[in-house]
N, C-alpha and C positions, 0 to 999 in steps of 0.2 A: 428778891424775887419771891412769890405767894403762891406758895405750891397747892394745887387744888385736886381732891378729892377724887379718883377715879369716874366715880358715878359723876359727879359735879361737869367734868369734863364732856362726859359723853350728852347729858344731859344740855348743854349750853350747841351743842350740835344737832340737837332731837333724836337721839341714838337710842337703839337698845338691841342689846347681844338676842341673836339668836338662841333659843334651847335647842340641845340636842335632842335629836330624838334616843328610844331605845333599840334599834333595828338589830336586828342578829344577822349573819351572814355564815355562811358554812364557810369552812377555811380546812386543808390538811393538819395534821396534830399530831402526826409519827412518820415516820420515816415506812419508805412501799410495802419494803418487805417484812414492816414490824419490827425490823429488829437494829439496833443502832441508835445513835442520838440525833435527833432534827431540831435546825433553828427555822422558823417560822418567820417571816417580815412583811407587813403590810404597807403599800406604799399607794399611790393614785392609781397609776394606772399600770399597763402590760407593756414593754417596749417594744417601741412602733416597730423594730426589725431587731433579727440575732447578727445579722451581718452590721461587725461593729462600725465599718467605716461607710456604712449606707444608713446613718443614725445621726445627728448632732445634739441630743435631749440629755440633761442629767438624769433623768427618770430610767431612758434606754440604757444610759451608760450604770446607773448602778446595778443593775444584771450582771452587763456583759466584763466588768470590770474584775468579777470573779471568777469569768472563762479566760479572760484572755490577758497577759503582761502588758505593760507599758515600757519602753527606753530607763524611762526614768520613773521615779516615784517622788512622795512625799512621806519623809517620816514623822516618827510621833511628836517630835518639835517642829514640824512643820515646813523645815528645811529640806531641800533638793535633796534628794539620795539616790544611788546606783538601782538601780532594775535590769532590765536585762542586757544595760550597758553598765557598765562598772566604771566608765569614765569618759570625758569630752573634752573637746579642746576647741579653738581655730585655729588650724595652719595657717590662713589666709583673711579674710576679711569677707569673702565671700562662702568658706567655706567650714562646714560644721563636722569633726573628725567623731565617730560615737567606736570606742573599743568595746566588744560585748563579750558579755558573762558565756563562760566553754559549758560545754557538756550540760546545755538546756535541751528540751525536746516536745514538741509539741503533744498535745493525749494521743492521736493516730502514730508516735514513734518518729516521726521526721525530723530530722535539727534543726532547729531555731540557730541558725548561723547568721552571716550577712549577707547570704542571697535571700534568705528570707525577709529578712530588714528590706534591704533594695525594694524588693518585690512587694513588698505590703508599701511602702511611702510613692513609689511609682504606682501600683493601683489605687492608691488613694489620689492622688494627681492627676491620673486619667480622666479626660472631659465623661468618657464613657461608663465612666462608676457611677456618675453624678452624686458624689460625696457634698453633703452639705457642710462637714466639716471645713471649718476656713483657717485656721491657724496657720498651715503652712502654706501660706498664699505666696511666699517670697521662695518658699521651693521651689527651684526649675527642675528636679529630678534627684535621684539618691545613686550611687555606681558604688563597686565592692572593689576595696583595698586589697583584702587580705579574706581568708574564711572567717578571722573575726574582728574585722574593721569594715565601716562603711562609713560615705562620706555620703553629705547630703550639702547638695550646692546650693546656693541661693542666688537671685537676681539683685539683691540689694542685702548692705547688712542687717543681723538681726540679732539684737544682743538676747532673745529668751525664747532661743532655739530649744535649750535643754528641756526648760519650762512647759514649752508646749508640745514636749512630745512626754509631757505626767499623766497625761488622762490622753483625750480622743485623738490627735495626732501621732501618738506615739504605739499603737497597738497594730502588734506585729501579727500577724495572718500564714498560714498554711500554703506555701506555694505547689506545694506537690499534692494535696487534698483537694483546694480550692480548684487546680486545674482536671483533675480527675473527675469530681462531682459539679462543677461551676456553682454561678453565684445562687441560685434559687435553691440550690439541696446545702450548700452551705450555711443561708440562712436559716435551713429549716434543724440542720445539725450541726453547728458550730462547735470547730478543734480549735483550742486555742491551746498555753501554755500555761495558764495559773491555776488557783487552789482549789478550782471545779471541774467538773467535768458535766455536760450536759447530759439529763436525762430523757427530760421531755415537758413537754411545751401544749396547754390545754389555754387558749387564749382565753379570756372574762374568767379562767377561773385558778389556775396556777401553772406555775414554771418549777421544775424540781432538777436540781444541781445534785450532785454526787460528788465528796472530798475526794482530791486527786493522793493517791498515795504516794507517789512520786515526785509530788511537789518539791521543786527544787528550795525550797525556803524552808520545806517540813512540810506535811499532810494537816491540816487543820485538824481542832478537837473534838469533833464531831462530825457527823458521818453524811447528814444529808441538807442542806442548804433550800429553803424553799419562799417562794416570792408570791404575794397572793394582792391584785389588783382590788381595791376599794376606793374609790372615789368618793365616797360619803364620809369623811368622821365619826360619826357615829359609829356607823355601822361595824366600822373598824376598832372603835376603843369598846364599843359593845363586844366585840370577837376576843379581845382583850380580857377584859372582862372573866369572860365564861371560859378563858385557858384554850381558845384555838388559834393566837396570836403571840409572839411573845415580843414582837417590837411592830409599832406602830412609827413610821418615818415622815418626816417635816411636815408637821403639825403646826396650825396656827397658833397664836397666842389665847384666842379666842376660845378655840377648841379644846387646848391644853385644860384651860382653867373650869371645862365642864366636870371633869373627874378627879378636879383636883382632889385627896383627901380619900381617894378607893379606896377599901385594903384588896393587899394586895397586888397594887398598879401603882409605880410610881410616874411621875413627867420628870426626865433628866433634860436641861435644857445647858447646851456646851457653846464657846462662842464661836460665831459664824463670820463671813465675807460679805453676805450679798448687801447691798449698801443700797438705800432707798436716798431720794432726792426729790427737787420740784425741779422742771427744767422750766425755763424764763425764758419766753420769746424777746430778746434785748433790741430786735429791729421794727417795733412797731408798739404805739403808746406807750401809756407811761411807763412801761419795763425797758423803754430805752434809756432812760434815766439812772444812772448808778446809786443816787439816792435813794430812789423808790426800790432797785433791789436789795438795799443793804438795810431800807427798813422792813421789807420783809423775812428777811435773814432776823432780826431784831425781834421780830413781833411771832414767829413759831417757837414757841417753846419746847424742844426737844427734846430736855430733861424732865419734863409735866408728860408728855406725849409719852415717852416711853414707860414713866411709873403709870398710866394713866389708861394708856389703851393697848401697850403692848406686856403687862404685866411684870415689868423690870425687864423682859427678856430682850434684849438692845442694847447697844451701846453708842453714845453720841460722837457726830464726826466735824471735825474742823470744815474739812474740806471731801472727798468724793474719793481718798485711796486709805481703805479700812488699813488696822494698824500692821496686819501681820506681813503686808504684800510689800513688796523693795520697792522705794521710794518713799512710804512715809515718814515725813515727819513731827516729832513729837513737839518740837519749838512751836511748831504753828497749833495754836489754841480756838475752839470753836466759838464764835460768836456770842456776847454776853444774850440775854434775853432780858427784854426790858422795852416795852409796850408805850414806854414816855416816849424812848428815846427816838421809837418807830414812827410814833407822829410827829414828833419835828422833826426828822427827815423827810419826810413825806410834806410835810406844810412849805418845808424849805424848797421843795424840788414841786414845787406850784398846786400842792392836792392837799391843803388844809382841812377839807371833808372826806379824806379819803377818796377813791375810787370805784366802778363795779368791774370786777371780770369775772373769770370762770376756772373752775379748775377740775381741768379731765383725768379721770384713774378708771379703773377695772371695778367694776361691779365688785369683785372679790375682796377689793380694799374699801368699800364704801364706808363702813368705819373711823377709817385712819382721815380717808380724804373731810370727811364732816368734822372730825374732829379739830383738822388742819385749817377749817376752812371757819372753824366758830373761833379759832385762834388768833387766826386775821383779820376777822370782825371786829373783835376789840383793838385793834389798831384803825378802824375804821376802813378796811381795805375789806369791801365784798364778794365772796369768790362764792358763786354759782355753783355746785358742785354738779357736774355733767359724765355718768357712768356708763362706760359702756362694757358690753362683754369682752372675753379678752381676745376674742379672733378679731374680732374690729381693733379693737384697741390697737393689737400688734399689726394689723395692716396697714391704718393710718403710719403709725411710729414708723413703719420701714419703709413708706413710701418717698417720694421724691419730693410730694408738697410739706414743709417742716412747717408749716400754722395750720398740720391737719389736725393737732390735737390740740388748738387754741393756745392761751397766751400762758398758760401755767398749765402743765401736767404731771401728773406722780408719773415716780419710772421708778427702776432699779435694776440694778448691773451682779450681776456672780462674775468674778474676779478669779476664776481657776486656776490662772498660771500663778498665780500669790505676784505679781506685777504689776505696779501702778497703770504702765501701758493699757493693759485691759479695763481699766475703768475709764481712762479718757481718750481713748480712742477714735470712739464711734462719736463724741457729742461734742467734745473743745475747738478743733482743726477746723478752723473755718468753712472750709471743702470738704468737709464729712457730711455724710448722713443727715446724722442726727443734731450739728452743731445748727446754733440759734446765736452764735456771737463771733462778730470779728475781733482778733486783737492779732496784730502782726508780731508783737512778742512772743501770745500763747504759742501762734504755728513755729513759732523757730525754736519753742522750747520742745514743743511735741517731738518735731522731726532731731532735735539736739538726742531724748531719752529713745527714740527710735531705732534710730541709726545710729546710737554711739554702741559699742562694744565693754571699752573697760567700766566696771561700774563704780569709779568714784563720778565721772562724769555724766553719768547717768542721775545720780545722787543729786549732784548740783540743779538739775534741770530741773527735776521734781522738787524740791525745795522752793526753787523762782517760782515755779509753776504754782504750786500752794500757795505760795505768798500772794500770787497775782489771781489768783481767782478768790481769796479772800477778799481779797480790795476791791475787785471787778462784781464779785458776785453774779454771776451768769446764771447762778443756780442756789436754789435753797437748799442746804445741806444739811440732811436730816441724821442717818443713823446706820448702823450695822445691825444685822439682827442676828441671834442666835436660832443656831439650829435643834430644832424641839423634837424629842421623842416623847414616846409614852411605853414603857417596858413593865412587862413582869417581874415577878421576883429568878427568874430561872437563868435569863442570857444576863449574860455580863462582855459590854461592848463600849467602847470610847471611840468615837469618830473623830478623824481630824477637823480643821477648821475647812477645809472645803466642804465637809457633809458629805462624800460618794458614801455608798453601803459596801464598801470593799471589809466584806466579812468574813476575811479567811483568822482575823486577830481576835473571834470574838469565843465564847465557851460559853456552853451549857452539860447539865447535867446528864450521864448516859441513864 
């Protein structure tokens, strides 16, 4: 394979990076009262709401993630670990047992017991929350064992219960606060139980946290916690820059590589989930053809792609379940890349001159998608590149017509539970959403990792399931990307492989 030149790449697509501009933006740079140590964090934008379970955005949640606990957590290897449950079981098949951590208490004083748990998974459940949050779609309600036992029943089984109550299904809420002040003064002052405490909330211009000292894990080592919305890169690595920033959060590749070389600014970039793809319409033209998907599987070079337009920061995927998440695995090897082999495929499966289509992505990836799209060129395969903004973009995706985003489009999935489930979910099962291919195998393996429990058997099905959409190719399987900052010399912070800003682990200087 003839690995080619960054520029050469972009250039064979008619590409060229944006410059950044140099915009300044005002940002806070101490803590209120002056006195104390503050970490500073710029991220896109403000989150849509402080009431955690009237939110489903990573952006909302890495706020709220420092007000409020989860059941469970992830630790620094990435593994499941106890949170304000110290452990889990099934009694039953239908039901999930969580024992919780004694002597927690929320910032207003009240215990975090399991009437509280109850009470926060039944208002989450509630049609009248209007929680967007969908994880626990198989909960039919949560009832209390003991003061510190609660069980959370389901309608059907679900082997990653534990899983999804790590981040937004799993945050436990204030029942004697939330009922006192209801949900609009809640949102506007949110009591939770972690390593902050809410201060106050100036929307377009910042959110300022206060270290909880009480913190049942320890009080954080510093004093005041602050989140400052920029939508522009620039304007944030510019704030950077001049020392009124000290972390800059998921940043493009693109972006990253304008500062490269500051002094004084480094870009740390750690490996990531979110898993990019092409989806394949396989019921109509020539992407019906298993040929034709497996020479375009052939003809993207993913390994050129990532040194090329995404700055090494990537990594290449077999198949569509990034490494760190249960179920992958490692036997099953990503497709060679090799542009002969793509046209005899393709000549074989009746398109000796190739073909025209289209290939839809986000204005935001126009990029990546050109780049993808001069890639397929040389395989004689002409993909149109068709951008839309991402409101359209994600309207179409979630609508009910699946040929609204044409015959090939970029997507990508964030995998939060670290479970292969969440990545093929919404797009394999023939009856999904988002699926564009039948295979009566894939749905029995889906519903096999769904609904089985113990997880060797779990293992198994994901294993098939790999093997079978290598061979099938339903999808171009592109890449994992990592998650990018752009830091000061002053914080010192390691985020896990999901990327939240859960910054009660991080230190700077007083």
């Amino acid at each position: 394979m003839t690995h080619m030149p960054r520029r050469d790449v972009l250039r064979l697509a008619g590409l060229a990076l944006p410059a950044l501009t140099a915009a300044l933006a005002g940002c806070a740079g101490a803590s209120a009262d002056g006195t104390g140590s503050v970490l500073r964090v710029a991220q896109s934008t403000d989150p849509k709401t402080l009431d955690p379970q009237k939110q489903g955005d990573i952006t909302s949640m890495n706020v709220l993630i420092n007000v409020f606990d989860t059941l469970t957590t992830r630790g620094p290897d990435n593994q499941l670990a106890p949170g304000l449950a110290t452990s889990w079981a099934t009694p039953d098949p239908l039901t999930w047992r969580f024992h919780l951590r004694p002597g927690v208490r929320f910032h207003n004083g009240e215990p975090c017991d399991a009437r509280a748990v109850a009470f926060s998974v039944n208002r989450l459940l509630n049609p009248a929350t209007k929680s967007p949050i969908v994880e626990l779609r198989y909960v039919t309600n949560a009832t209390v064992v003991d003061e510190l036992t609660v069980d959370l029943h389901t309608s059907q089984p679900d082997p990653i219960i534990p899983a999804k109550v790590s981040l937004f299904g799993g945050v436990v809420v204030p029942p004697g606060y939330l009922t006192q002040v209801g949900d609009a003064e809640f949102a506007r002052r949110p009591v939770g139980t972690g390593p902050f405490t809410f201060v106050d909330f100036q929307r377009d211009h910042r959110l300022r946290l206060r270290a909880n000292p009480g913190y049942w894990r320890g009080a954080p080592a510093y004093q005041e916690l602050v989140f400052l919305p920029m939508a522009d890169p620039s304007s944030a690595l510019a704030s950077l820059q001049s020392d009124e920033v000290d972390i800059v959060a998921n940043l493009t590749p693109d972006a990253a590589l304008q500062i490269k070389g500051y002094r004084g600014v480094a870009i740390r970039n750690y490996p990531g989930i979110r898993t990019s793809y092409l989806s394949l319409d396989t019921t109509d033209g020539p992407l019906r053809d298993v040929r034709v998907r497996q020479a375009l599987n052939h003809a993207v070079d993913v390994p050129l792609l990532i040194k090329a337009v995404l700055d090494g920061k990537a990594r290449e995927l077999a198949t569509m379940i990034p490494r760190e998440s249960f179920g992958f695995d490692p036997a099953i090897t990503p497709y060679t890349r090799d542009v002969g082999l793509a046209k005899r495929l393709l000549a074989e499966a009746g398109h000796p001159d190739g073909f025209d289509t289209t290939l839809t992505a986000q204005s935001g990836d126009a990029n990546l998608a050109e780049a993808i799209s001069g890639l397929l060129a040389k395989a004689g395969v002409r993909a149109k590149v068709n951008l839309l903004d991402a409101g359209t973009f994600t309207s179409r995706l979630t609508s009910t017509n699946r040929q609204a985003l044409g015959p090939i489009y970029l997507a990508a999935s964030t995998g939060w539970t670290l479970d292969g489930q969440s990545l093929v979910q919404s797009n394999v099962r023939h009856d999904r959403r988002q699926s564009r291919w039948t295979s009566p195998e894939a749905d029995q393996l889906i519903d096999a990792e769904e609904l089985t429990i113990p997880p060797d058997g779990r293992q198994r099905a994901f294993t098939r399931l790999q093997q079978l959409l290598k061979q099938e190719a339903p999808f171009v399987f592109l890449y994992q990307i990592d998650n990018i900052y752009a830091v000061n010399t002053r914080a010192q912070w390691r985020p896990g492989v999901v990327g939240t800003l859960a910054m009660a682990s991080a230190t700077v200087p007083t």
